[in-house]
N, C-alpha and C positions, 0 to 999 in steps of 0.2 A: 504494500500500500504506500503509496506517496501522499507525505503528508504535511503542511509547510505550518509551522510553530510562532507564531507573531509574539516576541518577548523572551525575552533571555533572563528575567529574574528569578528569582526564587520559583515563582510557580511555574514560569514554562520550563526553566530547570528541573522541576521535579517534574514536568509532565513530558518533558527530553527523554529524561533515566529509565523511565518506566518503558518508553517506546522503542527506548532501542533494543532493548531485550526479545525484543520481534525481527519479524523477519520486511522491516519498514527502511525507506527511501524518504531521510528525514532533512526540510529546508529549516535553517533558524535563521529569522528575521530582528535586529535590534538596531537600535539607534546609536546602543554604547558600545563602540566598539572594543571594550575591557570587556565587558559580559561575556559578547563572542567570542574572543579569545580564551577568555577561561574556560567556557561555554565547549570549545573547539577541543581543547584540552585533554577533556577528562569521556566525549562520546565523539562516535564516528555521526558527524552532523556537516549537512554544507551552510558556515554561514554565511548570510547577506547582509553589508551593511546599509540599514536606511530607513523610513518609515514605513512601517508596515500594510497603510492605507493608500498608499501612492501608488497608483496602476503602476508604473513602470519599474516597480520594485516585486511586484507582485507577479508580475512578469518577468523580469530576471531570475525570479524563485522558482520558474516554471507552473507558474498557476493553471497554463492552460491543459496541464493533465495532470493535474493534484487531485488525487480524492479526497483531500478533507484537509480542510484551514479548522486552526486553534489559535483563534483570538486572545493571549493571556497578557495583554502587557498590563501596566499598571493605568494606562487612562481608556475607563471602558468607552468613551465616545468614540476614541481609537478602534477601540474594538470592534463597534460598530459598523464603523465604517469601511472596516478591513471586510468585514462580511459582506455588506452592501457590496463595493468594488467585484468581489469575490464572487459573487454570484454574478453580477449584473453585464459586467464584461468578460468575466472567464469561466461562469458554468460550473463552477465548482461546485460539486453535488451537496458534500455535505460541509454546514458551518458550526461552530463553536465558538462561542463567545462568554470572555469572562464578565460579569457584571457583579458587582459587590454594594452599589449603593442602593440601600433601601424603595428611594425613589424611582427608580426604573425596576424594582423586585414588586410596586404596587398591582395587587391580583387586576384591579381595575383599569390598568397599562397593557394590562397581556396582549390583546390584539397587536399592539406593537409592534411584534416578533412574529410576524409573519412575508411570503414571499412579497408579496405587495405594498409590503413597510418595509422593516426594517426586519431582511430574510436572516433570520437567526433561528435555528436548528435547536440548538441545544446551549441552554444557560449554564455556567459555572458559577461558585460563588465561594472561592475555595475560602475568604475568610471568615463567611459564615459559616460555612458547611465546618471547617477545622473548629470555631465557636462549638458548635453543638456536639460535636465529637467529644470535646471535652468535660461540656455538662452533662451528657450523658455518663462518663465518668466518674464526675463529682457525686452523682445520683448512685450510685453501687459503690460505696467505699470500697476501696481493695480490690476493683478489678484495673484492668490493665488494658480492657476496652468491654465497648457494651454498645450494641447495634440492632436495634429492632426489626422484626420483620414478618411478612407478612400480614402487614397491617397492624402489627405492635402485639398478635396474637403468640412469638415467637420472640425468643432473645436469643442474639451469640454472644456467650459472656468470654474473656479468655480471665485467666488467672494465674502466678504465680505459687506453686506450690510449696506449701514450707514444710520442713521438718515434724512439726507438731501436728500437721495434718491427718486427722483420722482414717482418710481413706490409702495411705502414703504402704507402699508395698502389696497393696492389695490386686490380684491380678482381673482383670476387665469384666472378666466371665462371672467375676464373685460379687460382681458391687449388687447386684441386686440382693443377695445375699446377708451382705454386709450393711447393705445401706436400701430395704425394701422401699423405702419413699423416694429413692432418686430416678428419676428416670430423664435421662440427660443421652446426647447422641453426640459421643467425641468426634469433633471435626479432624484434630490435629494438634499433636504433641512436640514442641520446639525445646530438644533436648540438647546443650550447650553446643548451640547456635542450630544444628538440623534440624527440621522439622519430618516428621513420618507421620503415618498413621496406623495407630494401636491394632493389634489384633488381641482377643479375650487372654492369652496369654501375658500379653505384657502388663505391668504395674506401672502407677506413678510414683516418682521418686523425687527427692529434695530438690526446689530448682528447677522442675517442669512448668514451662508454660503451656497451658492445657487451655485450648480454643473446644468449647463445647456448643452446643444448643439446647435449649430447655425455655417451656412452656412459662410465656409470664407469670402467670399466675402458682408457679410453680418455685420461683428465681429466689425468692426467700428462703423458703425449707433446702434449698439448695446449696445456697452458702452456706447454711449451718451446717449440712451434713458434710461438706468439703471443711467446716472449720475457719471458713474464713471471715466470721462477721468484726467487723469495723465499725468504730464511732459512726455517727453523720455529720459530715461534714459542714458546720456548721459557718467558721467562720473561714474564709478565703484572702489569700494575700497574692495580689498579680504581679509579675514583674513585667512592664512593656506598655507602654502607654496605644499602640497600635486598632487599628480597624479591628482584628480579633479582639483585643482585651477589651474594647467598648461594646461588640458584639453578645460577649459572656458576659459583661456586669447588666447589660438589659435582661438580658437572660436569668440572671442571680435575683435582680432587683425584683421579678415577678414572680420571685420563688417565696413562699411567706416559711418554709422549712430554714433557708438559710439563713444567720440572722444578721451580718454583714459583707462586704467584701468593698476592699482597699487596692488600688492600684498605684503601683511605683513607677514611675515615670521621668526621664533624667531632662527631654527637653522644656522648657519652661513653656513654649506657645504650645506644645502639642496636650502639655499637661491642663493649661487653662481651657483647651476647647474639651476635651476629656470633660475637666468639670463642670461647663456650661452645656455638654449635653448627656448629663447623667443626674439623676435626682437623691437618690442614696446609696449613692459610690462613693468613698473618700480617695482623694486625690494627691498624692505628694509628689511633688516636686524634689527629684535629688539623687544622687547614684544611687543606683541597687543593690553597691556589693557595699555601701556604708553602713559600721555598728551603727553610727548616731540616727542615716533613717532608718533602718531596721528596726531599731527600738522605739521610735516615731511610731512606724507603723506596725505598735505591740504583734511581731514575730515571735515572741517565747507563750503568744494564745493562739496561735494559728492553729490551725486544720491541718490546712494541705495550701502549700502553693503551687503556681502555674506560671510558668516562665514563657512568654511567644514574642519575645523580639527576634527581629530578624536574623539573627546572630548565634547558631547553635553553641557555639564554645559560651556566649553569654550566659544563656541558658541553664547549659549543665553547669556552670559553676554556683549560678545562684542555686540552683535545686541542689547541690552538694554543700553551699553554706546552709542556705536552711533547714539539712539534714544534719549538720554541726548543731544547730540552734537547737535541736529536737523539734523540729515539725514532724509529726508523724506521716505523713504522705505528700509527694512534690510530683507535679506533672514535666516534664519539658519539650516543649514543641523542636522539635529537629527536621531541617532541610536536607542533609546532605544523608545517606544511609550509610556512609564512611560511620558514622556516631556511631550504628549499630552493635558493632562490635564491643563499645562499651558497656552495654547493658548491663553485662553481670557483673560491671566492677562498684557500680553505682546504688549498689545495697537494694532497695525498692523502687527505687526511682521510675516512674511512668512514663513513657517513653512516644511522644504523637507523631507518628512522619504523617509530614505535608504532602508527600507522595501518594501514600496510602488514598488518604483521605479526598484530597483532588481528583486522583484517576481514577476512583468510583465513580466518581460524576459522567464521565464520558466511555467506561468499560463498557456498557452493550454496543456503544457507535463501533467499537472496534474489533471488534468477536464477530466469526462469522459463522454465527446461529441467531435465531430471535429469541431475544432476550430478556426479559422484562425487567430486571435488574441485574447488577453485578457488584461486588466489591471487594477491593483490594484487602485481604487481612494483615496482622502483621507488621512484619519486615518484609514483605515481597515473597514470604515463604508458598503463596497461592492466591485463589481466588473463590469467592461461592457464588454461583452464578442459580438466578430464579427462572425458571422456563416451564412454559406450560403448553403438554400434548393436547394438538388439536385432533378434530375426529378423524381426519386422514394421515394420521402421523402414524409411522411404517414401523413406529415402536410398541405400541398399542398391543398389549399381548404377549410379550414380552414377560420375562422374569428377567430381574436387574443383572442377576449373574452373565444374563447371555448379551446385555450391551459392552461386556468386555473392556471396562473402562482400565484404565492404564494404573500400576500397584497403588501410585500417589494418588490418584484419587478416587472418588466415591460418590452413593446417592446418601446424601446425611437425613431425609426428609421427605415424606409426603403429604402436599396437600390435598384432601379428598377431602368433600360433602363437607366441610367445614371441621373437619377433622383433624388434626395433626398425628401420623405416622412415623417411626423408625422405624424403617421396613428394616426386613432379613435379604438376605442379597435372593431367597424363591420369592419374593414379593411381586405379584403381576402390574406392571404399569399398566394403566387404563386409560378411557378418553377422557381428556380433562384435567385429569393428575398435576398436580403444580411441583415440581421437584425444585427441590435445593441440593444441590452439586457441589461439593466441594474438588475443585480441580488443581493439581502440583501446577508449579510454577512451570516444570517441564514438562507436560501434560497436554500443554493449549492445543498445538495444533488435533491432535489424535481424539480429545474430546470434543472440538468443532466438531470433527468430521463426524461423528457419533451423533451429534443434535442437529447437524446441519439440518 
């Protein structure tokens, strides 16, 4: 697939990383020409130096047989208009545009984004979408991520396994055994740094990140019986005055469970306009890694803090002071998945890639099955993809064993009659069936071709 990237920062960077891992024909378009070189660097990318809105840049990029523009720079009118041009003189089938301000996200706008307006395909919003990632976080103390689905009837929790854990040695086949009120469908087990997937022999052991699924109304008996219950998160301390940290104090502020949250913020205009559109936020002004604002903003009652400046090494160093300080739990937003590798040195620390969370937003445009959703888990260790058999689909009758899907991945999931299923691999797919798929990272193509 050829596919030309408009914006070389953080987000189309992480939306770079993730693409090249394919078998894609990728153009980067930026204006600064340091990005693309750094940019050029670290993926096999062609850059282009120049606006990314300007036919004749668009054109250099080879727009007239691009399958698919990704609008991400930082000015979404830009974006805009990179679509428009996109479609209007070069036919580019499919568009992508990032858009982050509320004002253009009005339901009452939507007509907007259409081919006769303004042809935009598909919305991004990656600094909301990473906002909400994180409160979903904050909402389950102690997991490590938390993702609704199927209409919020469904949860993928993952978790950190510790020592003290009840169910810790216990092999797969027994938990029902051991633990008869759980009933949980293991996605996938990230055992110092690999990720696999269990068979009833294997146990969990200290230091397992265990990506499962389990029924909402089920997610509580759940964590108790894994052992992992946590305070609630009560009071929050943010580091980063940015579009996501205002994002999540709206978010916080309409939460009546939490009962403050404070953000740190080092430039002084960015911190004043933070406080003039926030109503019970506190706001300070001052470095992040200072005892005197630290203690300003009483760090030794915190929760949990949430580090999202643009700056990964930022980040993990606040969330490593505030684990000095004894904050019991610290979030940190990471761009680059170089970080990854630190996980296990960083005690609990919770770890957000911007990749992850972004390239959910546009993983069905890119997969070729129909898809009804997709998202990134993880470290990039896979995918779970939502797809649902129509009545002419050539799988219909089927028992799951005989779709032959590849060792790394699996059917986690079935939706039927309003029902939620763990099927057993003789489980017959039927017409209708909504599956959730868990697919390896090395998997994609050969599970296309299975749902094609």
């Amino acid at each position: 697939m050829k596919i030309i990237v408009c914006g070389a920062g953080n987000v189309g960077r992480s939306i770079v990383g993730y693409l090249t891992q394919g078998n894609n024909d990728i153009v980067v378009i930026d204006s600064n020409a340091k990005n693309l070189i750094d940019l050029s660097k670290e993926f096999d990318v062609q850059p282009i130096l120049g606006n990314a809105a300007h036919p004749d840049i668009l054109e250099q990029a080879g727009a007239k047989t691009a399958d698919l523009l990704i609008a991400a720079t930082d000015n979404e009118e830009a974006n805009m208009l990179a679509c428009q041009v996109g479609y209007t003189l070069f036919n580019i089938p499919r568009r992508i545009a990032r858009i982050d301000s509320h004002d253009y996200l009005e339901p009452s706008w939507s007509d907007l984004y259409a081919d006769t307006a303004v042809p935009v395909n598909v919305i991004i919003s990656p600094d909301i979408e990473i906002a909400n990632a994180i409160y979903r976080i904050l909402k389950v103390p102690g997991a490590k991520e938390s993702l609704p689905l199927l209409d919020g009837k469904l949860r993928l929790l993952a978790f950190k396994c510790k020592e003290d854990c009840p169910l810790i040695k216990t092999p797969l086949a027994q938990l029902g055994i051991v633990a008869p009120n759980l009933h949980i469908s293991v996605v996938s087990i990230v055992r110092r740094g690999q990720s696999f997937i269990p068979n009833g022999e294997n146990i969990f052991e200290a230091g397992d990140e265990i990506y499962f699924l389990v029924k909402t109304s089920e997610v509580a008996a759940t964590i108790e019986a894994f052992g992992m219950e946590h305070p609630a998160n009560e009071r929050v301390l943010i580091f980063g005055g940015n579009q996501i940290a205002r994002n999540l104090a709206l978010k916080i502020e309409k939460d009546d469970t939490i009962q403050n949250s404070k953000i740190i913020e080092e430039d002084a205009e960015t911190a004043k306009s933070l406080a003039d559109s926030l109503n019970n936020t506190a706001v300070i002004n001052g470095q992040m890694l200072s005892d005197l604002i630290l203690n300003e903003a009483g760090i030794d009652k915190v929760d949990i803090t949430v580090a999202v400046t643009e700056n990964d090494k930022d980040n993990l160093l606040s969330s490593l002071l505030a684990k000095s300080r004894g904050v019991p739990e610290t979030i940190s937003l990471v761009n680059s998945r170089a970080y990854n590798t630190l996980l296990d040195n960083i005690g609990d620390s919770i770890l957000v890639d911007r990749t992850a969370v972004t390239i959910s937003s546009i993983l069905k445009e890119l997969r070729k099955t129909n898809l009804q959703n997709a998202y990134s888990l993880g470290r990039g260790f896979g995918e779970l993809w939502q797809l649902q058999l129509d009545v002419e689909d050539e799988l219909n009758g089927k028992r799951i064993e005989e779709l032959e899907l590849p060792e790394n991945s699996q059917v986690c999931v079935l939706y039927r009659n309003d029902e939620i299923i763990f099927p057993d691999s003789d489980e017959v797919l039927q017409s209708q069936d909504t599956l959730l798929v868990f697919v390896g990272a090395g998997d994609i193509k050969r599970v296309e071709k299975i749902f094609a």
